[in-house]
N, C-alpha and C positions, 0 to 999 in steps of 0.2 A: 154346479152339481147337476148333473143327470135326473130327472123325476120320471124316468121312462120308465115301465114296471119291467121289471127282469125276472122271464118264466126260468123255471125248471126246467132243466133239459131230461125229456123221458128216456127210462131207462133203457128200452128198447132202443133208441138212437146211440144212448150208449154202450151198448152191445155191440151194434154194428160198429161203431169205430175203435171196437176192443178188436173187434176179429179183422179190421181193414187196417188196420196199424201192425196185424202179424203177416202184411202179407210181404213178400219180396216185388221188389217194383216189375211190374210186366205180367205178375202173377192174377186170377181172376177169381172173385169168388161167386160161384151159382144162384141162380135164384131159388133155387128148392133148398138149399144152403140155409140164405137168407131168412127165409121162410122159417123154416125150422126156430132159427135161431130169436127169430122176435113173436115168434107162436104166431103169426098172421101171414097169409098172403104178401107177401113184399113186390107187387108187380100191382097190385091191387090200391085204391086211395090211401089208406091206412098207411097200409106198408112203406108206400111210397114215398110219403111224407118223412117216414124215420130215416128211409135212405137216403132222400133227396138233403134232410138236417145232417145227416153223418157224415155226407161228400162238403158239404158246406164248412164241417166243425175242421175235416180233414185239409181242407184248401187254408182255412181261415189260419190254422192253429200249429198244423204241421207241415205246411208248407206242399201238400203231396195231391197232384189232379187225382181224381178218381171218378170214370166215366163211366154208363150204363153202355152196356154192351149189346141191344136189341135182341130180346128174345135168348140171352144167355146167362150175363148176369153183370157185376160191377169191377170194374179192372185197375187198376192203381198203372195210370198210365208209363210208360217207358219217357225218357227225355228226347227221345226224337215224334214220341207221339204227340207231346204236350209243346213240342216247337210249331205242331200244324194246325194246333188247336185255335190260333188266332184265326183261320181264313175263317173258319165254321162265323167267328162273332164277328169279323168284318163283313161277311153278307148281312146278317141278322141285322145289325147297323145299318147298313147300306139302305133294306128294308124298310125299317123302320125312317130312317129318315125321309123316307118320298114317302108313307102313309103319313109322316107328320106333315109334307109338303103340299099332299092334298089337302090336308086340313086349312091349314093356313092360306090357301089359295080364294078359300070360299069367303076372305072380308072381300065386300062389295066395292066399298069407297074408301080407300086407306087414307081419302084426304076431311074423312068425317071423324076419324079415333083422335082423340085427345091427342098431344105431344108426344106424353110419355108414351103412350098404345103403340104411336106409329113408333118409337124406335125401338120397341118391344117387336114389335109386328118385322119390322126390318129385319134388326138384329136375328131373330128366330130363320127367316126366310134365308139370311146370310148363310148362316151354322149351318142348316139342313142341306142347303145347298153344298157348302163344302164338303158337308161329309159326305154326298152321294156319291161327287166328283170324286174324290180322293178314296172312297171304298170301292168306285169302278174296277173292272175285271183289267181294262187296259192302264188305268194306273199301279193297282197291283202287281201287273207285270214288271211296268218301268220301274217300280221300285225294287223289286226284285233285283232286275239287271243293275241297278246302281247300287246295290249291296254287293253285290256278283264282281263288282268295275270298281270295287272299294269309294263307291263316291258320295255314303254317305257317312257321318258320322261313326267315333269308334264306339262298341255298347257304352263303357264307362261314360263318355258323356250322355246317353241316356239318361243317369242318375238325378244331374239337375232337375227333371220333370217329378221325381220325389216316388214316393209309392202311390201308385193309383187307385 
């Protein structure tokens, strides 16, 4: 059993996923919209928080992207918009894995950590490293081209990797 405490979801977040559940997909709704409807500023920390829990409930629960649109308001994305939405997290990744590569660069003497350390230490440096490799702008490409060149895999087998 689970002992994690499980909040309330406030009502104002469920507001916003009453009026992002009427929306037609590609459709937008405003932030003065927004606004109105949770009685706060929705651009503002507050606010933000109930949209950011609502895009979450709606990803998590109905299945449906819904992105912030800069300066206009939250969009219940199209399926060709939510097919591009992986480059956005393969940079982020990309990112992230050299700021964890500098991290890990700073042990001194990898032949002073314990056993287990070093193949922690290894292993970590392995992962990071591949993902930078394989998040590259030029791997991207080639993989591209060999979906392009049918040489990779059909989706269905995807499947096996399970839900991530």
């Amino acid at each position: 059993m689970n002992d994690r405490k499980r909040f309330a979801t406030a009502k104002e977040t469920l507001l916003v996923v009453e009026l992002l559940l009427k929306l037609k997909q590609g459709e937008l709704v405003a932030w003065p919209e927004l606004s109105r409807l949770i009685g706060t500023d929705a651009q503002q920390e507050l606010g933000r928080r109930y949209v950011a829990s609502a895009r979450r409930i709606l990803l998590n629960q109905h299945n449906r992207v819904c992105d912030v649109i800069f300066g206009v308001g939250v969009k219940w994305l199209t399926e060709s918009e939510v097919a591009h939405v992986g480059s956005i997290w393969i940079r982020k990744a990309r990112r992230a894995a050299r700021r964890g590569t500098k991290r890990t660069v700073c042990v001194r003497d990898v032949s002073a950590l314990s056993r287990e350390d070093q193949i922690a230490y290894l292993a970590n440096r392995a992962m990071l490293a591949i993902v930078d490799y394989q998040a590259s702008e030029k791997r991207i490409v080639e993989t591209r081209q060999d979906v392009a060149n049918n040489a990779m895999p059909a989706m269905p087998d995807f499947a096996r990797f399970g839900k991530l």
